[in-house]
Backbone as XML, in Angstrom:
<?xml version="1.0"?>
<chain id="A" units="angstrom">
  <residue number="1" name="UNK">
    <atom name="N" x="0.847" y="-1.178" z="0.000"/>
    <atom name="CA" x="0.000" y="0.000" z="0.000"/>
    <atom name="C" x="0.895" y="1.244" z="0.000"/>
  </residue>
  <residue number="2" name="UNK">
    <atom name="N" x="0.597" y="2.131" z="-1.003"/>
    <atom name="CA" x="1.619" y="3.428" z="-1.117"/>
    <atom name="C" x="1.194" y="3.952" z="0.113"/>
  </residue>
  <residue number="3" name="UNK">
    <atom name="N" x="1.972" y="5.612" z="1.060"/>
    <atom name="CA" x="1.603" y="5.920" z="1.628"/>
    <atom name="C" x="0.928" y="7.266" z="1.031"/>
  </residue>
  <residue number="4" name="UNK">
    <atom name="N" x="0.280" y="8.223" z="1.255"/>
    <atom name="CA" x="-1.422" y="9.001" z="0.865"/>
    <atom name="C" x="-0.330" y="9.970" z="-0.105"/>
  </residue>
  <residue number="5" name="UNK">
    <atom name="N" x="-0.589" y="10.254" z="-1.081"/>
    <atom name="CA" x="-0.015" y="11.412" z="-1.457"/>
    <atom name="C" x="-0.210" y="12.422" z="-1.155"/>
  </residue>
  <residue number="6" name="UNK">
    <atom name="N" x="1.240" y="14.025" z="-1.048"/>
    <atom name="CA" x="1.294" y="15.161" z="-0.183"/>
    <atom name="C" x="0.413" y="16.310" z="-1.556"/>
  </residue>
  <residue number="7" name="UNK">
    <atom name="N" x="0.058" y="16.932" z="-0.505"/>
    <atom name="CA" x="-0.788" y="17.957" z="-2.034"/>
    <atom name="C" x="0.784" y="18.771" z="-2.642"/>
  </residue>
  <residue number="8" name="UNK">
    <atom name="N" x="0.310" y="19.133" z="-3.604"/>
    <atom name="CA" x="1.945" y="19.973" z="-4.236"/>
    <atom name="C" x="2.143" y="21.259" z="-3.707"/>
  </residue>
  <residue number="9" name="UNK">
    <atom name="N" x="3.374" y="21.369" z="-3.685"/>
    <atom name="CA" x="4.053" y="22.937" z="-3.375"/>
    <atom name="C" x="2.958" y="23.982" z="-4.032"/>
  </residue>
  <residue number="10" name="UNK">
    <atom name="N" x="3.073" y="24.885" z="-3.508"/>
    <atom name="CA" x="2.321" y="26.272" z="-4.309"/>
    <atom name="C" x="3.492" y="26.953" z="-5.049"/>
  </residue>
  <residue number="11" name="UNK">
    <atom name="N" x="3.247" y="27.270" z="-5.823"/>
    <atom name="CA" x="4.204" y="28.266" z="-6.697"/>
    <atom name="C" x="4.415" y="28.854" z="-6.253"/>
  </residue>
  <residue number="12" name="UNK">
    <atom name="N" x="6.073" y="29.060" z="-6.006"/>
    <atom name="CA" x="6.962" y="29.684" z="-5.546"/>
    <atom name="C" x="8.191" y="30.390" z="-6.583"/>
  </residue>
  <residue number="13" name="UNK">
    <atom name="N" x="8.744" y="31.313" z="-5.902"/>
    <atom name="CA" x="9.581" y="32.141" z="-7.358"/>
    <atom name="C" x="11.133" y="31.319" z="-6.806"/>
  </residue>
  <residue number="14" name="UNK">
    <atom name="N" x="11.925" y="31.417" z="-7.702"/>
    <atom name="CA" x="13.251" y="30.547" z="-7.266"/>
    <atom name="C" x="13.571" y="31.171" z="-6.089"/>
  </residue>
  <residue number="15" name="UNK">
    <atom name="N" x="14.054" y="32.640" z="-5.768"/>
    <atom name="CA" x="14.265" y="33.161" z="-4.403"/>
    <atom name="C" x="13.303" y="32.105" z="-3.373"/>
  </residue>
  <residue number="16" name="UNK">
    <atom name="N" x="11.754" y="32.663" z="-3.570"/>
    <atom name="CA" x="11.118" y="31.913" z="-2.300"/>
    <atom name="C" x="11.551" y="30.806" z="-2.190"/>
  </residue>
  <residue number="17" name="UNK">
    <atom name="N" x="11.234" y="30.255" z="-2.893"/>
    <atom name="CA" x="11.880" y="28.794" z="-2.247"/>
    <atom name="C" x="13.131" y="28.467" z="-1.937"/>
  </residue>
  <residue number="18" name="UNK">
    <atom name="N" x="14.560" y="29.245" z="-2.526"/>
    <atom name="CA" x="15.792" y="29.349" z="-1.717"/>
    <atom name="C" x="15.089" y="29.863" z="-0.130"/>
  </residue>
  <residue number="19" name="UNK">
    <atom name="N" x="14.695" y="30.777" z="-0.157"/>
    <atom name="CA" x="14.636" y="31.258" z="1.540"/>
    <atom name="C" x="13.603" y="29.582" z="2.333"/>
  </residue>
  <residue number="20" name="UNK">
    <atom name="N" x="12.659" y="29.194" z="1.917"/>
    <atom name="CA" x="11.907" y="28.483" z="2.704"/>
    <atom name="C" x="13.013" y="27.039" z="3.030"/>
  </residue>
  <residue number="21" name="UNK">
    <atom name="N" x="13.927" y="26.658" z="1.636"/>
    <atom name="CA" x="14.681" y="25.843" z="2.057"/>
    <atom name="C" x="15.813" y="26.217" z="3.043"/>
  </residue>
  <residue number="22" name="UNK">
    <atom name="N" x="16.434" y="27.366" z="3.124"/>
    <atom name="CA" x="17.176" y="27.732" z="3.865"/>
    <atom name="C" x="16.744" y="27.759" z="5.199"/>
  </residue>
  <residue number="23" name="UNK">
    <atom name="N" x="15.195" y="28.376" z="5.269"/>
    <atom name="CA" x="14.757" y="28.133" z="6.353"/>
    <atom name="C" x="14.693" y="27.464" z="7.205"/>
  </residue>
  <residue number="24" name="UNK">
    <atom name="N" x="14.032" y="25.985" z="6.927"/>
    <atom name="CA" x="14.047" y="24.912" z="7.150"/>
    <atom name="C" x="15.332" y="24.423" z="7.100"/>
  </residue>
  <residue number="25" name="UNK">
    <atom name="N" x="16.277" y="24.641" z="7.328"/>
    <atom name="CA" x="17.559" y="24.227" z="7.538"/>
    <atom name="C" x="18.059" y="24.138" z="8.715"/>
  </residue>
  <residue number="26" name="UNK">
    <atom name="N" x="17.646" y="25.534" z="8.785"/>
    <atom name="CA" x="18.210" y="26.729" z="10.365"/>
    <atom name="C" x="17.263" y="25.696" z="11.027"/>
  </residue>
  <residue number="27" name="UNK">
    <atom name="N" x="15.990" y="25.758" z="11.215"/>
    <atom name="CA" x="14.964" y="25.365" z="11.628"/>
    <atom name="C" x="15.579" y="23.740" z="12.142"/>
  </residue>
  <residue number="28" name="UNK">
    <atom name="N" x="15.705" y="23.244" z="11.364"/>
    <atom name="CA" x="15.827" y="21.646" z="11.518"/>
    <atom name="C" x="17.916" y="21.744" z="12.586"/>
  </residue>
  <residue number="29" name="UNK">
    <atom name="N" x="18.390" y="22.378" z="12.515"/>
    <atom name="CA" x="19.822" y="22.257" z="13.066"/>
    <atom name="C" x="19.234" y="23.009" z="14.691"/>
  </residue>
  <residue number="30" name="UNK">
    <atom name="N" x="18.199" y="24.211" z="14.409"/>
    <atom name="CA" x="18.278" y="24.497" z="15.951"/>
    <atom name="C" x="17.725" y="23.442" z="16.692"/>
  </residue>
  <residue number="31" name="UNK">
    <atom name="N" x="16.983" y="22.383" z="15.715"/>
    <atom name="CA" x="16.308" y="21.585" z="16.800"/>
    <atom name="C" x="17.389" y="20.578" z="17.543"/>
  </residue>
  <residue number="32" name="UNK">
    <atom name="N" x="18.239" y="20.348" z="16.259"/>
    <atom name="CA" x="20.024" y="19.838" z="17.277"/>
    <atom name="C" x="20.454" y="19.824" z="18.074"/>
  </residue>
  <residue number="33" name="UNK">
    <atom name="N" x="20.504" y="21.182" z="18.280"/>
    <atom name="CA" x="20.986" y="22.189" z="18.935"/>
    <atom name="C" x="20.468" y="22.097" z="20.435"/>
  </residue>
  <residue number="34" name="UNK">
    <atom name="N" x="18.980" y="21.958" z="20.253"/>
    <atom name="CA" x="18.193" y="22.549" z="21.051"/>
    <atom name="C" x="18.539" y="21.137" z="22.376"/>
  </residue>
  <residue number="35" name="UNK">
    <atom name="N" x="18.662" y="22.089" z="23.788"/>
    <atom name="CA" x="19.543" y="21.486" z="24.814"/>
    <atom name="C" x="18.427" y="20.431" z="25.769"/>
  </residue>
  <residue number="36" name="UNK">
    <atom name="N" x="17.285" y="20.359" z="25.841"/>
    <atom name="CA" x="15.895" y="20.135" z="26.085"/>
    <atom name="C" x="15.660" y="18.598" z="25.417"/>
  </residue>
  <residue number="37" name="UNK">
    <atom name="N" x="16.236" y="18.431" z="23.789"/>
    <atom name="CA" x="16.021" y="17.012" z="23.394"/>
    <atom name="C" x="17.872" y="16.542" z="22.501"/>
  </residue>
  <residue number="38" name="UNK">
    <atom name="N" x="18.429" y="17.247" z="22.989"/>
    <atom name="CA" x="20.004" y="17.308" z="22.144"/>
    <atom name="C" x="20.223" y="16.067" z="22.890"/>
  </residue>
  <residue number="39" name="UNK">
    <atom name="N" x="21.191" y="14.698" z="21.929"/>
    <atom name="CA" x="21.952" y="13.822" z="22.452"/>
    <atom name="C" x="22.833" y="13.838" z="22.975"/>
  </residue>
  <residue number="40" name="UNK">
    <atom name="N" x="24.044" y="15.157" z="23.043"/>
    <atom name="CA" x="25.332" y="14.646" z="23.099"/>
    <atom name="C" x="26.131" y="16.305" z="22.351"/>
  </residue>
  <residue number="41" name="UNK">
    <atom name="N" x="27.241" y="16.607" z="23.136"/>
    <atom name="CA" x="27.719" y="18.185" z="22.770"/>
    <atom name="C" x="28.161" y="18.174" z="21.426"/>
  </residue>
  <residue number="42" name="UNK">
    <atom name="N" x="29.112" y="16.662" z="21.114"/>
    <atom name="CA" x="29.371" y="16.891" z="19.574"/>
    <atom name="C" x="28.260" y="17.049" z="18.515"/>
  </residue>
  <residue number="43" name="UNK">
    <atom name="N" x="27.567" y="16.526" z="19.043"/>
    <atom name="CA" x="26.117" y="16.500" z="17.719"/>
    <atom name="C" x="25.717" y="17.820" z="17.709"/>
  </residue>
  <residue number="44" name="UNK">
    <atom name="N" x="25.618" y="18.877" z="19.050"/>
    <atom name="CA" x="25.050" y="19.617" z="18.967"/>
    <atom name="C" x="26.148" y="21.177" z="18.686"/>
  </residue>
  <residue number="45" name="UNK">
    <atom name="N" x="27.290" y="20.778" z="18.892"/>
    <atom name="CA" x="28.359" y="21.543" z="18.575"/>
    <atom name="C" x="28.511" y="21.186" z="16.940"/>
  </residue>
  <residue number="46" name="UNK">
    <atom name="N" x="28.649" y="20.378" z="16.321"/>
    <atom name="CA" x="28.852" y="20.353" z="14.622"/>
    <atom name="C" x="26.825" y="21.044" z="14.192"/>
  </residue>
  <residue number="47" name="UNK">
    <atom name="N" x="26.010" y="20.742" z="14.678"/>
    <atom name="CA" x="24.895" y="21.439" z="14.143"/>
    <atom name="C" x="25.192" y="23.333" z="14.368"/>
  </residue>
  <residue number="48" name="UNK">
    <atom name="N" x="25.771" y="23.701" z="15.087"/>
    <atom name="CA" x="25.743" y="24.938" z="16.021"/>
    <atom name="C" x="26.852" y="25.371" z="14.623"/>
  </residue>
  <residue number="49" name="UNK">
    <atom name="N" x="27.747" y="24.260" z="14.457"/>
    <atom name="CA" x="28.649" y="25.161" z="13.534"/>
    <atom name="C" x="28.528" y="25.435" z="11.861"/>
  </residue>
  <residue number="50" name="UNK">
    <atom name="N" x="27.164" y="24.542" z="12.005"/>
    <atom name="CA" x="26.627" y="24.643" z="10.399"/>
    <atom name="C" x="25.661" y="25.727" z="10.542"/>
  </residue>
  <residue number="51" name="UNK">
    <atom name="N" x="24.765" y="25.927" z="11.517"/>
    <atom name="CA" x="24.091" y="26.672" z="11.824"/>
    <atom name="C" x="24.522" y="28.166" z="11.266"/>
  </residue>
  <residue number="52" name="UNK">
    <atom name="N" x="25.588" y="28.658" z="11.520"/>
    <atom name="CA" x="26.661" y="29.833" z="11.231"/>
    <atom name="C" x="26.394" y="29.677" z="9.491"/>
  </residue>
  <residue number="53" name="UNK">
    <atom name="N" x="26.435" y="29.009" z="8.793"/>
    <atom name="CA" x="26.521" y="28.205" z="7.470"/>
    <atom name="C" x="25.319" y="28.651" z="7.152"/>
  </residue>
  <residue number="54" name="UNK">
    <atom name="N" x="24.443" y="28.170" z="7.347"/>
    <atom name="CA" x="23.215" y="28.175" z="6.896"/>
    <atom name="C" x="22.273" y="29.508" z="7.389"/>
  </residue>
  <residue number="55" name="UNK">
    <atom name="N" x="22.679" y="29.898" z="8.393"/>
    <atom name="CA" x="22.214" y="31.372" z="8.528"/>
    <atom name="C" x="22.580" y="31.944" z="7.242"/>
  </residue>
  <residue number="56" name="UNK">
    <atom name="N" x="23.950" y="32.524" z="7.205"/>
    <atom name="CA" x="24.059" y="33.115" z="6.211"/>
    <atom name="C" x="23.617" y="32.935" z="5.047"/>
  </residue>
  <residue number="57" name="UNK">
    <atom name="N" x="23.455" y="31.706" z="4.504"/>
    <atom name="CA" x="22.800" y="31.338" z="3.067"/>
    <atom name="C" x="21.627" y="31.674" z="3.262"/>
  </residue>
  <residue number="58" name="UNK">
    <atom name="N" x="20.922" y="31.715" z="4.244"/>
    <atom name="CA" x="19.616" y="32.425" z="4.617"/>
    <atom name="C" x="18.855" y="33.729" z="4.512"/>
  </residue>
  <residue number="59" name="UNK">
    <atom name="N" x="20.559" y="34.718" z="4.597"/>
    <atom name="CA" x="20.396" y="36.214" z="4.456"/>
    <atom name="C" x="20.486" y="36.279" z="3.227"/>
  </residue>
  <residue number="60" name="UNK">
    <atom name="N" x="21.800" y="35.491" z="2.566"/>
    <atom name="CA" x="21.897" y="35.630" z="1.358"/>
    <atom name="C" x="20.639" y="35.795" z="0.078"/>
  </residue>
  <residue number="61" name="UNK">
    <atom name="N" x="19.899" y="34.613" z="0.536"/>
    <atom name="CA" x="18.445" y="34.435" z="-0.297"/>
    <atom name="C" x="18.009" y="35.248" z="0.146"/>
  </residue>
  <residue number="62" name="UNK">
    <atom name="N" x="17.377" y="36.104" z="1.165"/>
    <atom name="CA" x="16.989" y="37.140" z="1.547"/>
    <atom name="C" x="16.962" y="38.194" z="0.905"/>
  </residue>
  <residue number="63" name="UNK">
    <atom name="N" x="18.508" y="38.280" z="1.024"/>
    <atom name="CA" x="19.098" y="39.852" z="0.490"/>
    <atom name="C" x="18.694" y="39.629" z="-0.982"/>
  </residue>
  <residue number="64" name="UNK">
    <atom name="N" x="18.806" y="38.516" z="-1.840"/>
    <atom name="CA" x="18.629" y="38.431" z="-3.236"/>
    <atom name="C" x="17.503" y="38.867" z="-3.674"/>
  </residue>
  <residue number="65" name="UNK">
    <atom name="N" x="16.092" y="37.909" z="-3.133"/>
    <atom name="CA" x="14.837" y="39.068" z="-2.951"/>
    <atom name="C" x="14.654" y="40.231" z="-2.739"/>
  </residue>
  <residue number="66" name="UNK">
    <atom name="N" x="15.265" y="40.793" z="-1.960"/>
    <atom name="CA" x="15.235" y="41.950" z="-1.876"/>
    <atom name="C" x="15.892" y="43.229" z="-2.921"/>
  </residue>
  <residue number="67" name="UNK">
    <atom name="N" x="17.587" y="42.726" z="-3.174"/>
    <atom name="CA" x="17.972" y="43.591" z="-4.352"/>
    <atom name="C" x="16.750" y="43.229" z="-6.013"/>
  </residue>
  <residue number="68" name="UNK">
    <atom name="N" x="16.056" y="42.281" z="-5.811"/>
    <atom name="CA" x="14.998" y="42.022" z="-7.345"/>
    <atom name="C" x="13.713" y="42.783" z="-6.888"/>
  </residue>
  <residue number="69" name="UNK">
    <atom name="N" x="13.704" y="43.805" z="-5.969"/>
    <atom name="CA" x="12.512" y="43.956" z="-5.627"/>
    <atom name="C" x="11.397" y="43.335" z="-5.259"/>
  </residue>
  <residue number="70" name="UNK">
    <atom name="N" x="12.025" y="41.984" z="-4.909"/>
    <atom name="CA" x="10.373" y="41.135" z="-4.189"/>
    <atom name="C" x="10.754" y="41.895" z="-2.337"/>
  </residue>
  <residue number="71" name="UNK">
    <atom name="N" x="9.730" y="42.797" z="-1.932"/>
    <atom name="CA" x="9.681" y="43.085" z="-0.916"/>
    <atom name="C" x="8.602" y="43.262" z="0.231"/>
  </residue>
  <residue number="72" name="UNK">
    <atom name="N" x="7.776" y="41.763" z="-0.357"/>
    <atom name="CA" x="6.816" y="40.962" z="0.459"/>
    <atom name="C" x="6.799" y="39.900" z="0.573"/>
  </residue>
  <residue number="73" name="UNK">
    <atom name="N" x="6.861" y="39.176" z="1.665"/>
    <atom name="CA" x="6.598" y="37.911" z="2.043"/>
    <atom name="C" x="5.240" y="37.460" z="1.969"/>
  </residue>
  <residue number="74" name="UNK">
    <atom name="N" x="4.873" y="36.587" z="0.826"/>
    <atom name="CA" x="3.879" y="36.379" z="0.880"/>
    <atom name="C" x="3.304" y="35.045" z="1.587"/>
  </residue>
  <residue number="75" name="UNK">
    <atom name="N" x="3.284" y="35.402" z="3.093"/>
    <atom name="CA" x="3.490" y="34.766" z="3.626"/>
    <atom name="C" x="2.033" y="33.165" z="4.201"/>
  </residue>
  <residue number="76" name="UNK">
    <atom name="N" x="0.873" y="33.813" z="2.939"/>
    <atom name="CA" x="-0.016" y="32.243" z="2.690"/>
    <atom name="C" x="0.758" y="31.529" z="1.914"/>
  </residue>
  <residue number="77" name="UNK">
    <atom name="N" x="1.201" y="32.029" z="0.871"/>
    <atom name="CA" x="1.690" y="31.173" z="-0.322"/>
    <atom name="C" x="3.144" y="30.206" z="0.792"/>
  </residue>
  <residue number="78" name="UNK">
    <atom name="N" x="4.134" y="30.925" z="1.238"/>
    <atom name="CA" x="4.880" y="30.338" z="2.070"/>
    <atom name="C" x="4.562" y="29.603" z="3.145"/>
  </residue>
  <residue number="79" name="UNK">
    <atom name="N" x="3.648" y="29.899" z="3.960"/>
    <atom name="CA" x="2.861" y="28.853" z="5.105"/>
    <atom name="C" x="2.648" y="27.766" z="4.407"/>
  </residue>
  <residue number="80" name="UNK">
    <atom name="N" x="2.066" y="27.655" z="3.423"/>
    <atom name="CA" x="1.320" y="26.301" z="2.226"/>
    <atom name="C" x="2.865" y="25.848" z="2.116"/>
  </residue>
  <residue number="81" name="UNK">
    <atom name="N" x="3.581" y="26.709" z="1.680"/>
    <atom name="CA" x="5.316" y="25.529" z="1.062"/>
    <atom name="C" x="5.298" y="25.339" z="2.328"/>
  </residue>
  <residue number="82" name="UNK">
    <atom name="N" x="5.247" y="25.538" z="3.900"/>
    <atom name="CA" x="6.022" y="24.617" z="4.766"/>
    <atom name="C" x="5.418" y="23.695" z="5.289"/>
  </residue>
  <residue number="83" name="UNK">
    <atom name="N" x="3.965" y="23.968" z="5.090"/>
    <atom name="CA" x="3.103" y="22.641" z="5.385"/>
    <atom name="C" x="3.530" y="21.494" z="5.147"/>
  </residue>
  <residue number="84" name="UNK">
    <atom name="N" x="3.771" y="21.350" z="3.711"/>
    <atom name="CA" x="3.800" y="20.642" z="2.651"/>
    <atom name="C" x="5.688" y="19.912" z="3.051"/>
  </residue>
  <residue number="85" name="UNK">
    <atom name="N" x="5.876" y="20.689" z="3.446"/>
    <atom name="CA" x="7.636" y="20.412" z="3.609"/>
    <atom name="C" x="7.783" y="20.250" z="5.047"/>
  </residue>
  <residue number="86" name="UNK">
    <atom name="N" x="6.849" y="19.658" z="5.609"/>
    <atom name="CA" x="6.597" y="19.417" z="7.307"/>
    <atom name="C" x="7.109" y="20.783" z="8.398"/>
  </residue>
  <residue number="87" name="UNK">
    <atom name="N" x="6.871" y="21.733" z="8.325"/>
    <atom name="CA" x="8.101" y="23.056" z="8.780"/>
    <atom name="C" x="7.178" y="22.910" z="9.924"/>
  </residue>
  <residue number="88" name="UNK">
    <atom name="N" x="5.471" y="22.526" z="10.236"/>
    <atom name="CA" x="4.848" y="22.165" z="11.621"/>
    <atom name="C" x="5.888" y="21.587" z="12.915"/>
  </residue>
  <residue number="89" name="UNK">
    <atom name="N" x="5.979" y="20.166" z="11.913"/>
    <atom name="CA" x="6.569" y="18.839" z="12.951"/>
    <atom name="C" x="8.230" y="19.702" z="13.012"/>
  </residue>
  <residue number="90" name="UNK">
    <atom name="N" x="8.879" y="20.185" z="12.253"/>
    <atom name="CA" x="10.555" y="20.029" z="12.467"/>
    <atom name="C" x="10.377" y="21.403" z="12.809"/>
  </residue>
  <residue number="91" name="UNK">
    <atom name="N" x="9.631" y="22.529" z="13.188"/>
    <atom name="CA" x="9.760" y="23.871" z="13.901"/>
    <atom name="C" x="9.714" y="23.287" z="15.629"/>
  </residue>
  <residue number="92" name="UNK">
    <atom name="N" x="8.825" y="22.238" z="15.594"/>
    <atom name="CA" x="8.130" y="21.677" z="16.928"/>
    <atom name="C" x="9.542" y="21.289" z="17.548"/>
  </residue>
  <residue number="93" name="UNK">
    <atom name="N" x="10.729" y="21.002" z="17.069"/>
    <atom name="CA" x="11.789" y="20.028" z="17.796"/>
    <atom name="C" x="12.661" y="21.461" z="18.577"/>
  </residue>
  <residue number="94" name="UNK">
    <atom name="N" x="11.950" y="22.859" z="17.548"/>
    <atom name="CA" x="12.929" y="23.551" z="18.648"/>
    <atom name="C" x="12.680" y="24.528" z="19.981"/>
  </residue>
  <residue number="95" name="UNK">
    <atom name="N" x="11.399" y="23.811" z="19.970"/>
    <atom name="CA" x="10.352" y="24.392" z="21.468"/>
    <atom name="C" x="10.955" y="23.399" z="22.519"/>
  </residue>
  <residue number="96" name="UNK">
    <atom name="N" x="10.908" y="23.377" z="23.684"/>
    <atom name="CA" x="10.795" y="22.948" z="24.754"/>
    <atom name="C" x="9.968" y="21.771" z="25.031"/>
  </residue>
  <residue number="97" name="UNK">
    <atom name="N" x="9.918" y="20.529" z="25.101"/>
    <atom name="CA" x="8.910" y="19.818" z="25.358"/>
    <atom name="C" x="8.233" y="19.688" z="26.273"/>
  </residue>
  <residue number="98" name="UNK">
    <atom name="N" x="6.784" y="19.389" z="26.533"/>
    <atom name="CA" x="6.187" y="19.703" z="27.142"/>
    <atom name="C" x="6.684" y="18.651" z="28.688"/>
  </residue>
  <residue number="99" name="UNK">
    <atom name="N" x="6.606" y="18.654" z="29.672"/>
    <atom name="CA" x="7.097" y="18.109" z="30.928"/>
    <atom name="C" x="6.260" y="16.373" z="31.206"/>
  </residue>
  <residue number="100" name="UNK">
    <atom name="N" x="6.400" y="15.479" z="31.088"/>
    <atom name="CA" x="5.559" y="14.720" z="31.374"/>
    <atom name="C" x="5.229" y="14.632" z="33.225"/>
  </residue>
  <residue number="101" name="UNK">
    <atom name="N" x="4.207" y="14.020" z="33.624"/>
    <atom name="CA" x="3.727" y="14.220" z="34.654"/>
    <atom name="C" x="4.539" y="12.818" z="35.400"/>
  </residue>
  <residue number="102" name="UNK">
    <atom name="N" x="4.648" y="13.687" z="37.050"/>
    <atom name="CA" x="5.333" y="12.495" z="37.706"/>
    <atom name="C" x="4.993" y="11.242" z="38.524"/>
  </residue>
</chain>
């Protein structure tokens, strides 16, 4: 049995979607990072140092939008790309988890 198919990306301009992937980068390394569900300092020290990495490629796409004059986030059309690209579940890893009861 296949598993359900995902609805498709919304059209996105090459910038947007550099920034949403970049996004989701940062996004997915802070959850590494993050000291609350982190394994172990090396794991979270080599994420911390890509992190530096991927920020910047972050501004970079940024700044690129911006020198082309896209200077709105259109930010339904982008909510829909992170749906779709789970940005719910892998934003969730860099909150705090909730405490289980004792």
């Amino acid at each position: 049995m296949l598993p359900p198919e995902l609805p498709p990306l919304p059209a996105l301009t090459r910038a947007e979607g550099e920034v949403i992937d970049r996004y989701l980068e940062v996004v997915d390394l802070l959850g590494r990072i993050n000291p609350a569900r982190s394994g172990g300092t090396y794991s979270a020290l080599r994420a911390a140092q890509a992190l530096v990495r991927s920020a910047a490629a972050l501004r970079e796409a940024l700044a690129l939008m911006h020198s082309r004059g896209e200077s709105e986030l259109h930010t339904a059309t982008l909510t829909r790309a992170l749906l779709v690209l789970d940005g719910e579940r892998r934003a969730g890893l860099v909150t705090v988890p909730p405490q289980s009861a004792p």
